[in-house]
C-alpha positions in Angstrom: -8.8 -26.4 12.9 -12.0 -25.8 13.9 -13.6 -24.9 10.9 -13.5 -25.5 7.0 -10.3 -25.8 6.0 -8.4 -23.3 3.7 -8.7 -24.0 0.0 -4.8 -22.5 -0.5 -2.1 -21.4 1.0 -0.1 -17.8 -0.6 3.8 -19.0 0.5 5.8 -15.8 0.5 8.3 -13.7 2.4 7.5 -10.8 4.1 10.2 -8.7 3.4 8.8 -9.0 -0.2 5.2 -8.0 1.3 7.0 -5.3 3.3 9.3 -4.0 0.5 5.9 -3.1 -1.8 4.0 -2.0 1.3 1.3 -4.7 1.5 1.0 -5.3 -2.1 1.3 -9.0 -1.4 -1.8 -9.2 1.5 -3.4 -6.6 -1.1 -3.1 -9.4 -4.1 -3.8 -12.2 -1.9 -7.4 -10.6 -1.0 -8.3 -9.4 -4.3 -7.6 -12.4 -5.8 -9.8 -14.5 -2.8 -12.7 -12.2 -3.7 -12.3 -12.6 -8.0 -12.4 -16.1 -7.2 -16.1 -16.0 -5.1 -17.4 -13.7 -8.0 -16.7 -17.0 -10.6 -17.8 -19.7 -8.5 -20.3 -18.3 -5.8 -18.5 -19.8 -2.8 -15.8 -18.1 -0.3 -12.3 -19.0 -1.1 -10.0 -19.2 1.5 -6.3 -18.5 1.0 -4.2 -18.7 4.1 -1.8 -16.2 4.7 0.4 -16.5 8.0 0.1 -12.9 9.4 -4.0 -13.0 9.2 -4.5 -16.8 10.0 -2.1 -17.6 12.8 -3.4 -16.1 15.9 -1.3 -15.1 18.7 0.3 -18.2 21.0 -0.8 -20.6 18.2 2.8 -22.6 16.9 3.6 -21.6 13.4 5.0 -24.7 12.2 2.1 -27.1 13.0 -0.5 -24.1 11.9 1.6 -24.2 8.7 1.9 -27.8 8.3 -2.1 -28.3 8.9 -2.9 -25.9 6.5 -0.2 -27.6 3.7 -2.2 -31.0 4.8 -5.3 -29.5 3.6 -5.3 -26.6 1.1 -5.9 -27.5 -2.7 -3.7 -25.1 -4.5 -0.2 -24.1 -3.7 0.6 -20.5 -4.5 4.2 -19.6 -4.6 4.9 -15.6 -5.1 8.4 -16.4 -6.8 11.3 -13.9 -5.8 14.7 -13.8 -5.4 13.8 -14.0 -1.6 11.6 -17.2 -1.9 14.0 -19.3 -3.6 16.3 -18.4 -0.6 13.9 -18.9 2.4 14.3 -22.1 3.7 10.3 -21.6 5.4 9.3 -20.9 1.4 11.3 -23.6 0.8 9.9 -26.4 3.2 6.5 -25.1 2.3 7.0 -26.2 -1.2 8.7 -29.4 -1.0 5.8 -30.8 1.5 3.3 -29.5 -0.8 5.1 -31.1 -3.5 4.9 -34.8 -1.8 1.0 -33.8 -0.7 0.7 -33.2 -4.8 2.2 -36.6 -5.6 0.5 -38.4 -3.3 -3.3 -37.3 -4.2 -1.7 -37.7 -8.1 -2.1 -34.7 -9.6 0.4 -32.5 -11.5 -2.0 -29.0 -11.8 -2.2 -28.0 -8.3 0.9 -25.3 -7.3 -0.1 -22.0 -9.2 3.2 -19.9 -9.4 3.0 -16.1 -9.4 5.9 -14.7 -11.2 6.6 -11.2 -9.0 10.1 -10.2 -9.7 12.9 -11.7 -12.0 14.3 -14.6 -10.4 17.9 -15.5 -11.4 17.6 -19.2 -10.6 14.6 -19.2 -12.9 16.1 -17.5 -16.1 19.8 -18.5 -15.9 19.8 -22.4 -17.1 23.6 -22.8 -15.0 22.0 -21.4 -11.7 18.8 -23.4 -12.4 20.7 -26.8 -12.8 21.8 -26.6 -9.0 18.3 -26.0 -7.7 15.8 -28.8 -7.6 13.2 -26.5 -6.5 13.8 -24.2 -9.6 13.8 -26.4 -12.1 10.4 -27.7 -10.9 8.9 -24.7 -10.8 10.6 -23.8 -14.3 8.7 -26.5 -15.8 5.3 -25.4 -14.6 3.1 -22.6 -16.3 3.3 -19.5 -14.3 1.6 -16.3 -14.3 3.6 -13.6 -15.0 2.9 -10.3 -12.7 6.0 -8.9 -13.2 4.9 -5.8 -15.0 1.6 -5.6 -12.8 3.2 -4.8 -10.0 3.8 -1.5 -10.7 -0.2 -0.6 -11.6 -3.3 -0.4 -9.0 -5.2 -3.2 -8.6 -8.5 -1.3 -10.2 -6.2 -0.4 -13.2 -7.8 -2.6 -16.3 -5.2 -4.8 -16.9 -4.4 -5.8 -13.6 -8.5 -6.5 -13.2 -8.0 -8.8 -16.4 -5.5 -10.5 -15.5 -6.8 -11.7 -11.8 -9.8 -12.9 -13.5 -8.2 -14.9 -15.7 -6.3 -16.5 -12.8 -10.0 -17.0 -10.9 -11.0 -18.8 -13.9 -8.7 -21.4 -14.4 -8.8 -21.8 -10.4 -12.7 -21.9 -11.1 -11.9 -24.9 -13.9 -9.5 -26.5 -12.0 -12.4 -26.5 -8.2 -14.4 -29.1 -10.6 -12.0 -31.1 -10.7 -11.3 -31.2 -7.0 -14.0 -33.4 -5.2 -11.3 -36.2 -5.1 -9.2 -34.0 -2.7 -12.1 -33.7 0.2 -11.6 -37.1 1.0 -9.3 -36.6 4.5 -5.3 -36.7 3.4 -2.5 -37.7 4.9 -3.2 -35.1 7.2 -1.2 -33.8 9.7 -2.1 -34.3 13.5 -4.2 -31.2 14.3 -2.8 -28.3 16.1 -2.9 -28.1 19.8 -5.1 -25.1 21.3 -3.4 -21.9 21.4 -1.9 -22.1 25.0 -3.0 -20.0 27.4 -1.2 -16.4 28.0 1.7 -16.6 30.2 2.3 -20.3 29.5 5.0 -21.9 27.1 4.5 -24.2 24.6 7.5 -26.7 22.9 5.5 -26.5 20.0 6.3 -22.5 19.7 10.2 -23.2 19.5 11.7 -23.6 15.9 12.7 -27.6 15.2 14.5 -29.7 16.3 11.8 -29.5 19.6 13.7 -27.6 22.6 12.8 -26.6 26.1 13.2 -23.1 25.7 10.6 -21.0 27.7 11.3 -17.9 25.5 9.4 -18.3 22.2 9.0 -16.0 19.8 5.5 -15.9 20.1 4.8 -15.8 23.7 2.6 -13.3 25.4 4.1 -9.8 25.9 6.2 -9.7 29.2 5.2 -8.0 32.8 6.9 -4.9 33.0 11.1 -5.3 34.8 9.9 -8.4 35.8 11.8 -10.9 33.5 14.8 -12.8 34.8 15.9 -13.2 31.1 19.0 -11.3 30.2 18.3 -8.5 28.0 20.2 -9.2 25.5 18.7 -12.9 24.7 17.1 -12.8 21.4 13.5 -14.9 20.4 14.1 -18.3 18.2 13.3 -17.6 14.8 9.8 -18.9 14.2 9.7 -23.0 12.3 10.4 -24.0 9.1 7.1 -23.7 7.2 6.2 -20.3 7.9 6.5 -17.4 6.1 10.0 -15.9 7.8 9.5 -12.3 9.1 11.8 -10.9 6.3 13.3 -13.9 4.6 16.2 -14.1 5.9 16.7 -15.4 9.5 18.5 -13.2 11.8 17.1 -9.7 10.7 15.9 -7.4 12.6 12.2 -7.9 13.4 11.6 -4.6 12.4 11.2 -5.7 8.7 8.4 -8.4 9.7 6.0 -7.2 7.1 4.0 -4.4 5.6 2.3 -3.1 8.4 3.7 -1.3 11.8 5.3 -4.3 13.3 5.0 -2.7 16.2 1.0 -3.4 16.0 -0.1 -6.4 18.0 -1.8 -9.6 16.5 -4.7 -10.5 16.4 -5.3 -12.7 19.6 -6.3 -15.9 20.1 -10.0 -16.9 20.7 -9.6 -19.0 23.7 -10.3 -17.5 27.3 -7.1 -18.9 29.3 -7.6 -19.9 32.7 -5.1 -18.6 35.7 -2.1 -19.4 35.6 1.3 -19.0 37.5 3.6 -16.3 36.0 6.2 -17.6 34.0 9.9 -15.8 33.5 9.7 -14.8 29.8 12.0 -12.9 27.9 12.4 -8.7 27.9 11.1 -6.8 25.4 9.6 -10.1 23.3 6.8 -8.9 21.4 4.7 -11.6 19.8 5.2 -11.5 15.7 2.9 -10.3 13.3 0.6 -13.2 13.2 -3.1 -13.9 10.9 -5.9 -15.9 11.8 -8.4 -17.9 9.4 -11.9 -17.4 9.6 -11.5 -21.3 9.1 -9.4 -21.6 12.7 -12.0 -20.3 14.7 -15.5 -21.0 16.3 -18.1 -19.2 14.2 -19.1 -17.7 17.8 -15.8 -17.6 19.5 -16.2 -16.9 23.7 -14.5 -14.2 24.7 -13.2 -14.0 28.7 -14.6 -9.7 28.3 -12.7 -10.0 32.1 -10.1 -10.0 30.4 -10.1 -7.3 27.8 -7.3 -5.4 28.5 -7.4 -1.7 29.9 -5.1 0.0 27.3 -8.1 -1.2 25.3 -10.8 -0.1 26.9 -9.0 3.5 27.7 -8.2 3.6 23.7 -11.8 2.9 22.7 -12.9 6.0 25.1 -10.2 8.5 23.8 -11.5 7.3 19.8 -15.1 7.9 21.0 -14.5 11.5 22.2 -12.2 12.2 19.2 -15.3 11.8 17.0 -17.5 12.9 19.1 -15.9 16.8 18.9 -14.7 16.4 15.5 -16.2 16.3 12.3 -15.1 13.1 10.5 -12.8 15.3 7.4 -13.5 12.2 4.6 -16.2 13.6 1.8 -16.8 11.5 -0.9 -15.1 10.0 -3.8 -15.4 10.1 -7.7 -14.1 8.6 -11.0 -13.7 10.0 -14.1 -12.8 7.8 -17.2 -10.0 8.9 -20.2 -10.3 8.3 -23.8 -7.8 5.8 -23.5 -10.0 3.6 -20.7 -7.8 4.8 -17.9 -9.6 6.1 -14.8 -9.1 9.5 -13.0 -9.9 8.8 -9.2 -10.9 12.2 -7.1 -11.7 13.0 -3.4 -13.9 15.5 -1.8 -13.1 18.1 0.7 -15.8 19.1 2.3 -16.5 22.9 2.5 -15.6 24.7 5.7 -12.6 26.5 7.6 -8.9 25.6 7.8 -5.7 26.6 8.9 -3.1 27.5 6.1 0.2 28.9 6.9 2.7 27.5 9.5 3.1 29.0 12.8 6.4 30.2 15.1 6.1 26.6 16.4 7.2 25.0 12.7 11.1 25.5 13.1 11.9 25.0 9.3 8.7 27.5 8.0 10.1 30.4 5.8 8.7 33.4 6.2 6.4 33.7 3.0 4.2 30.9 4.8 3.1 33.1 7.3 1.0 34.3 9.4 -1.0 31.3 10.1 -4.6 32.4 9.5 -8.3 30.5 9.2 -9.6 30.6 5.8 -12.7 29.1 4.6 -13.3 27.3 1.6 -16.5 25.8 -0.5 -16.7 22.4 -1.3 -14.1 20.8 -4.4 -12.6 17.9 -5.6 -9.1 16.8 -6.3 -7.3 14.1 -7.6 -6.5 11.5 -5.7 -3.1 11.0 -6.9 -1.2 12.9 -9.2 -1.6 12.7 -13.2 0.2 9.7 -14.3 1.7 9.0 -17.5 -1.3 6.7 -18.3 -3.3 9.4 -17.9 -1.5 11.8 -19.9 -1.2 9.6 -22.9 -4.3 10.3 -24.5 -3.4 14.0 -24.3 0.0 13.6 -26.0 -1.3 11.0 -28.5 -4.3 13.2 -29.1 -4.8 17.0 -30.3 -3.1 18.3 -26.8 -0.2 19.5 -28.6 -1.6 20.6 -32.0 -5.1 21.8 -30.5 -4.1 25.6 -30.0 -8.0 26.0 -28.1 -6.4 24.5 -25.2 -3.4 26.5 -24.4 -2.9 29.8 -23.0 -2.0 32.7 -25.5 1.4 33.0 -23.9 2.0 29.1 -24.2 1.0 28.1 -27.1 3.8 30.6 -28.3 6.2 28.9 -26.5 5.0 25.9 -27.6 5.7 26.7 -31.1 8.8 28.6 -30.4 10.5 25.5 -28.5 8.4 23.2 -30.9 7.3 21.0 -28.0 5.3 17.7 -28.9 5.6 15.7 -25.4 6.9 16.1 -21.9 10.5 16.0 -21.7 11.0 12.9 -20.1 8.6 11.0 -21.8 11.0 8.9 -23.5 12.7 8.3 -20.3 13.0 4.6 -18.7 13.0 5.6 -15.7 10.8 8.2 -15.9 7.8 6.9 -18.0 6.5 3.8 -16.5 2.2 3.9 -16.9 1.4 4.3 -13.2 4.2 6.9 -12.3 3.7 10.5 -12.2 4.0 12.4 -15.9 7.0 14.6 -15.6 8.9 17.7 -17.8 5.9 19.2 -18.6 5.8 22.9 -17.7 2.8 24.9 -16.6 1.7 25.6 -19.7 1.7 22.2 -20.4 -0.8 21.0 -16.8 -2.8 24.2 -18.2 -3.1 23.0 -21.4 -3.8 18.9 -20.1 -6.8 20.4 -17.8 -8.6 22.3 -20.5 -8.0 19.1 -22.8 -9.5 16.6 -20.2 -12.0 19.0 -19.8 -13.0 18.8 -23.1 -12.9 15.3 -23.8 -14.7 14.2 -20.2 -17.5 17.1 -20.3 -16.4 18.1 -16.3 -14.5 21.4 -15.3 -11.4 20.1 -14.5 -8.3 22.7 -13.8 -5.5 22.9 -11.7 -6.0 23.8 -7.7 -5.4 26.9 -6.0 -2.5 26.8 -3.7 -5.2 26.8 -0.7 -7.1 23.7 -2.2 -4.0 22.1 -2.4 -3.1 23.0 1.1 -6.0 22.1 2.9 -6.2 19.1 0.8 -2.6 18.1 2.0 -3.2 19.0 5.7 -6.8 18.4 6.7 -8.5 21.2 8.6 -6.3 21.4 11.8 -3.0 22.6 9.8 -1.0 19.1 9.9 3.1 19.6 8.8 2.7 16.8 7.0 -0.1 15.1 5.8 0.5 12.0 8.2 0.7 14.6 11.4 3.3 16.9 12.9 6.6 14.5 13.0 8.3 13.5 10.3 8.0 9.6 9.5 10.2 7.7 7.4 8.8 5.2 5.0 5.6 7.4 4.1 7.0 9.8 1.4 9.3 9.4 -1.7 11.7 11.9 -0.8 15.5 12.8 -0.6 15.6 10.5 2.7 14.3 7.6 0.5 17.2 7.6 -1.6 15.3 6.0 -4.4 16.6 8.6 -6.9 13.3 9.0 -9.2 9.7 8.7 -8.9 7.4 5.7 -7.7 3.9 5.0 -8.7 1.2 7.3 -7.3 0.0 5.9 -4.1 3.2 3.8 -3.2 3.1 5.0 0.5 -0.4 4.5 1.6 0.6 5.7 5.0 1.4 8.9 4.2 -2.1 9.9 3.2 -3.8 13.0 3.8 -6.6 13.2 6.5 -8.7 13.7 2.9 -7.5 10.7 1.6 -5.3 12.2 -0.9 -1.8 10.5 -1.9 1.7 11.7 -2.4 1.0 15.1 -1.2 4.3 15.3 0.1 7.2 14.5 -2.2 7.2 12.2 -5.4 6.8 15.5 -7.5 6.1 19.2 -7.3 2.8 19.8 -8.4 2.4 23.2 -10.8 -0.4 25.7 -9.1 -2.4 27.9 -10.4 -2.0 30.5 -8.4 0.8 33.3 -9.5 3.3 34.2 -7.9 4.0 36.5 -4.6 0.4 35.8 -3.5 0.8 37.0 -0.2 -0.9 36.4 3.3 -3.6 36.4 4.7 -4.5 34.4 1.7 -7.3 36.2 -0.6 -9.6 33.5 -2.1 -10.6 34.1 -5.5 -11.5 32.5 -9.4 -7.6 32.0 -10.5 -8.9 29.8 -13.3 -10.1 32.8 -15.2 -8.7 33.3 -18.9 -7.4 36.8 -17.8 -5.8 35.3 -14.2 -4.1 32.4 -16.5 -2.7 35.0 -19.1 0.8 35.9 -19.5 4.3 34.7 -18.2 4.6 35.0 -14.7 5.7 32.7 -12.2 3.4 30.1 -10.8 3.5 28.4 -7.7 4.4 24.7 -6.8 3.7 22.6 -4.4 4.6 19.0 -1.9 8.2 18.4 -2.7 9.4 15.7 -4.6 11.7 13.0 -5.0 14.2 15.4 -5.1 13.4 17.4 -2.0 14.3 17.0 1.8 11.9 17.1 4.8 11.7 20.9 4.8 10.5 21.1 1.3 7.8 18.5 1.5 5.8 20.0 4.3 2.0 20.7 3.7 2.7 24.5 4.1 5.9 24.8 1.8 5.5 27.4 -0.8 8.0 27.4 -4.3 7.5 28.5 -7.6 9.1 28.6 -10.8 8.3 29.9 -14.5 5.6 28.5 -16.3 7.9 27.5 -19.0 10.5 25.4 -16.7 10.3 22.0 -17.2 12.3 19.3 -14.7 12.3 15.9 -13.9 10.1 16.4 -10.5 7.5 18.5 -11.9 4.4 17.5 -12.5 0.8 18.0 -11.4 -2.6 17.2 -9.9 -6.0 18.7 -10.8 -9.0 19.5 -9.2 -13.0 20.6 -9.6 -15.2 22.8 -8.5 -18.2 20.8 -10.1 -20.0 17.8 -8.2 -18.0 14.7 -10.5 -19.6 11.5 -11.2 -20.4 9.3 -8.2 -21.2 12.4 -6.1 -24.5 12.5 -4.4 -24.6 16.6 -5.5 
């Protein structure tokens, strides 16, 4: 290493990071930077896919940083307890422990129930379990279901930075060099092949799964010769050797590493295998010269030629992001909203859009004033205050038309609301009809002091698909992994925000699928689309049909597209309804 060493080391599988897109990297900085708000000073926690850097070996990376960190933190999960990399990582931490003679130093994050933990016959032919079953462990298996700014979650990784804070004072006796093992060799150069790169016992293999991408058709390897798995002491690339790389991690594995700082000199081509793509790799501030030289010869051209085509892309396009604003509930929960700048869009889909229905076109410019709109949708969190409240005694907020209903059908909370499945705090609030989201906007309203309501189906829309008319809200071609839909096969909702990737060019989540989001706008609104004030008391009167939009859980491809139009009566409540709100007025935060 070439400079400070880490202070700890986050030992986890990816396919657990992968599983929860990110959540894991997500936890591992957010708890990095709670810690430098207690005690002033950086705190470094290694984590394999940002501190190895491409070419560098895993296991004596790994073993380095194990033969210098302070704290041990094991994210415990089924998969960890069956890694033999998690597991290797612990027992050499565990000697490292013994030796300096301390007993406080492994901090275990409890993430998901762990059999070997809680069944006392399973723990008794585990070693490993039962040490980790006698340590004090931090329990996040409830967290893991909220955002990181939700109050609870904030809570609770202070707490942690505190007793790591506590525990710092007590660590000047580990600064003194260890038993530390021999520092790693310099990442070789690119084309070369390192013994060190191979997975023990030490082989002469000259196809590592780390070496440089191969020349194009040049390879004399047979195509169907697979990489070594990467060394004990590493976090595997799904936990479980053998699987397919395409489950390395969270990310696009398909993305390149970050690449080593060294400038190689010439070198000879070597044969290296086909197709082998270096793994997902991470590099510590902590590995590399504060300055690092950089060979700019070098810099590749698919670099330089991406750089130019991102340059002209913002040079002829307005940047769509606006700004952002919070709102907070009577309960303490927080309502997060993004702005969409004013200015033209294209709503409607096109001939070119195979699966478009006729009611969504013709595809037509329409131009639209500044708003704001939730981020997410309305989550059960969120809707607590408004069931635990006056929302459903407080006639002031319902229409004339629902409030009969409500009486007639004697409705006193969504109808899933007592629902396992259905009611966790950061998933969407479902069964509520749209007299209900009606009712929930004019409450909020009321108890916040902004003029909250529900959006127009052309809010929604260009909120969904940025100005240039996106099918989805990713681009034009469907992607798995980025919605909760039918395809998913999860069966129900997930937290708002669980696919990060399939964001808006807004910023807005789970625009497509998840749930159907009730409208304001009524029924057989036909194009071109007229804008106008649908959030009048005369436009919300009466008992026609309202409009829905994004899909849901439920819904296939077709249904979740950005220009999808459905509707249903404003008394019909389901298990995917739900629904989002939006403003007119500048919300706090903005600079209006």
């Amino acid at each position: 290493m070439t400079g400070p060493p880490p202070d700890a080391l986050m030992s986890y599988t990816r396919v657990d990071d992968q599983n929860t897109d990110g959540y894991l990297t997500t936890f591992c900085e957010k708890l990095s930077g709670e810690v430098y708000l207690h005690t002033g000073q950086p705190f470094h926690i290694f984590q394999d896919i940002k501190d190895i850097a491409w070419g560098q070996p895993f296991k004596q990376r790994i073993d380095a940083a194990l033969a210098s960190i302070n704290f041990f933190l094991p994210i415990l999960t089924p998969s960890f307890f069956t890694s033999p990399f998690c597991r290797s990582e612990l027992e050499k931490f565990l000697a490292r422990e013994a030796r300096l003679g301390r007993g406080d130093l492994i901090l275990p994050v409890y993430y998901i129930n762990v059999p070997a933990l809680e069944k006392p016959a399973l723990r008794a032919k585990d070693p490993l379990a039962q040490t980790i079953a006698a340590r004090q462990r931090m329990d996040w298996r409830k967290l893991r279901f909220e955002r990181f700014d939700s109050p609870r979650v904030r809570r609770m990784l202070a707490q942690m930075a505190e007793q790591i804070a506590t525990a710092l004072e007590q660590v000047p006796a580990l600064d003194a060099p260890p038993e530390t093992a021999p520092p790693p060799p310099p990442a070789p150069p690119v084309g070369s092949v390192s013994a060190d790169e191979t997975s023990p016992p030490p082989a002469t293999s000259t196809t590592p799964a780390d070496a440089a991408p191969p020349p194009p058709a040049t390879s004399a390897t047979p195509a169907d010769a697979a990489p070594p798995p990467p060394p004990a002491g590493s976090a595997p690339e799904n936990g479980k050797s053998g699987d397919p790389p395409s489950q390395a991690n969270g990310r696009d594995a398909t993305q390149p590493p970050a690449l080593a700082t060294q400038s190689p000199p010439a070198q000879p081509a070597r044969e290296r295998p086909r197709q082998a793509e270096p793994p997902p790799e991470r590099r510590s501030a902590a590995d590399t010269p504060s300055r690092p030289r950089r060979d700019r010869r070098l810099l590749p051209v698919g670099v330089l030629l991406a750089l130019l085509v991102a340059l002209l892309f913002f040079a002829v396009r307005e940047w769509p992001f606006g700004g952002v604003a919070v709102i907070e509930l009577p309960n303490g929960a927080t309502m997060e909203f993004v702005e969409v700048p004013a200015g033209p869009f294209l709503m409607g889909s096109n001939d070119d859009d195979e699966l478009a229905d006729d009611d969504e076109k013709p595809q037509h410019e329409l131009t639209l004033d500044t708003y704001w709109i939730g981020k997410t949708e309305v989550t059960n969190a969120q809707f607590r205050p408004f069931v635990e409240g006056d929302g459903y005694t407080n006639r002031d907020y319902w229409t004339d038309a629902g409030w009969r209903w409500r009486e007639e059908e004697e409705i006193t909370q969504p109808a899933f609301w007592d629902n396992a499945d259905r009611n966790g705090d950061q998933q969407p609030v479902v069964g509520i009809s749209w007299y209900e989201a009606v009712a929930y906007a004019r409450w909020l309203s009321a108890q916040t002091g902004q003029a909250l309501r529900l959006p127009t189906e052309a809010e929604w829309e260009k909120a969904a698909r940025g100005p240039d008319g996106l099918i989805y809200p990713w681009g034009d071609a469907w992607k798995e992994g980025r919605a909760n839909t039918a395809e998913a096969g999860i069966g129900t909702t997930t937290p708002v925000g669980s696919y990060p990737e399939g964001a808006s060019p807004y910023g807005t989540l789970d625009m497509a699928g998840n749930v159907w989001e009730w409208i304001a706008t009524q029924w057989r609104k036909d194009y071109p689309y007229a804008v106008e004030d649908e959030w009048t008391v005369e436009y919300l009167a009466g008992n026609s049909a309202r409009m829905l939009r994004g899909g849901s859980w439920f819904s296939e491809q077709k249904f979740v597209r950005g220009a999808n139009r459905s509707d249903n009566n404003p008394r019909f409540r389901n298990f995917s309804h739900g629904l989002r709100l939006a403003s007119h007025s500048p919300l706090p935060g903005s600079d209006e």
